[in-house]
C-alpha positions in Angstrom: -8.5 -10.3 10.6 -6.2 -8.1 12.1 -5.0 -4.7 10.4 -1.5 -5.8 10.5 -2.2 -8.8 8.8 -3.8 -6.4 6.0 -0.7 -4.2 6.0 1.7 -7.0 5.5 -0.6 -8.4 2.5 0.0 -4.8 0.8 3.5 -5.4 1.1 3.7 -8.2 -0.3 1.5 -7.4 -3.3 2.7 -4.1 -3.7 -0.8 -2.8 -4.7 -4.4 -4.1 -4.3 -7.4 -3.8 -5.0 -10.7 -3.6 -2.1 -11.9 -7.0 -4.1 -8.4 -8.5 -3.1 -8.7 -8.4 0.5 -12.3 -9.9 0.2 -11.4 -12.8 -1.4 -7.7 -13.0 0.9 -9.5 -12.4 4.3 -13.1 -13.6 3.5 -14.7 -10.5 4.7 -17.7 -8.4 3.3 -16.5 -6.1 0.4 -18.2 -2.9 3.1 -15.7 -4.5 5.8 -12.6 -4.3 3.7 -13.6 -0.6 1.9 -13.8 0.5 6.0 -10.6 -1.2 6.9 -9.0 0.2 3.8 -10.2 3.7 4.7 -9.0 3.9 7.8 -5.8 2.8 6.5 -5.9 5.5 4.3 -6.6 7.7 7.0 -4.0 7.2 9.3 -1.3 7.6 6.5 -0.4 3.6 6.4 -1.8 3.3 2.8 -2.4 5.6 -0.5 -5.5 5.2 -2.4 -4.8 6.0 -6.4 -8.0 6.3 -8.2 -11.7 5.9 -7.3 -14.7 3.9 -7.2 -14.2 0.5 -9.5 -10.6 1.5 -10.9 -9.0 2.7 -7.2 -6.3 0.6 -5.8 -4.1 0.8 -3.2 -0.1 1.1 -2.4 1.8 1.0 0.7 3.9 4.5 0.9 7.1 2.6 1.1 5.8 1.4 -2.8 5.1 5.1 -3.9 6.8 4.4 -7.1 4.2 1.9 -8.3 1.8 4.7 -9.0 4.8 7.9 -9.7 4.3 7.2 -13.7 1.1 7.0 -13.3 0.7 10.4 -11.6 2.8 12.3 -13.5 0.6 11.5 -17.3 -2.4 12.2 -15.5 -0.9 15.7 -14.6 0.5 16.2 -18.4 -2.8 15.4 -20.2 -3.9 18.1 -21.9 -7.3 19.4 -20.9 -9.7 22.4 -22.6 -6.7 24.0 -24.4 -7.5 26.2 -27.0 -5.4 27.8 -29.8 -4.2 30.8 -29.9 
C-alpha cells in the first residue's frame, strides 16, 4: 500500500477510522496506527480524538470536526457558584 493511496482514501471518505484502513488495505491494525501517525505527523492528516473514539480528517475537510471542536471547548467544567 502506498501512502498516497491512503491519502486519496481519506478524501474520499472524508474521515476514517484506523479500523477502516485495515479492512480497505488488508494490513495489520499496528501497520495502519503507524501509517496514520506519520500522516499525522507530517501535517497531511488531523487526528480528532483518542484511543477507540479517534478518527481522522484530511485538513482540506477541517469542517467535519469544527462543530465538534467548538462544544468540546464550551462544556462547562468544575464551575462553582458564586
Amino acid at each position: 500500500m502506498k501512502l498516497n493511496d491512503l491519502l486519496k482514501f481519506i478524501q474520499e471518505k472524508k474521515r476514517v477510522r484506523s479500523q477502516d484502513v485495515v479492512k480497505k488495505f488488508r494490513v495489520s491494525r499496528q501497520y495502519a496506527a503507524g501509517l496514520l501517525r506519520q500522516l499525522v505527523k507530517t501535517h497531511q492528516l488531523l487526528k480528532v480524538g483518542s484511543t477507540r473514539a479517534a478518527f481522522y480528517v484530511h485538513p482540506d475537510h477541517i469542517n467535519i470536526i469544527a462543530h465538534r471542536s467548538i462544544v468540546e471547548k464550551l462544556k462547562n467544567k468544575n464551575l462553582k457558584e458564586h
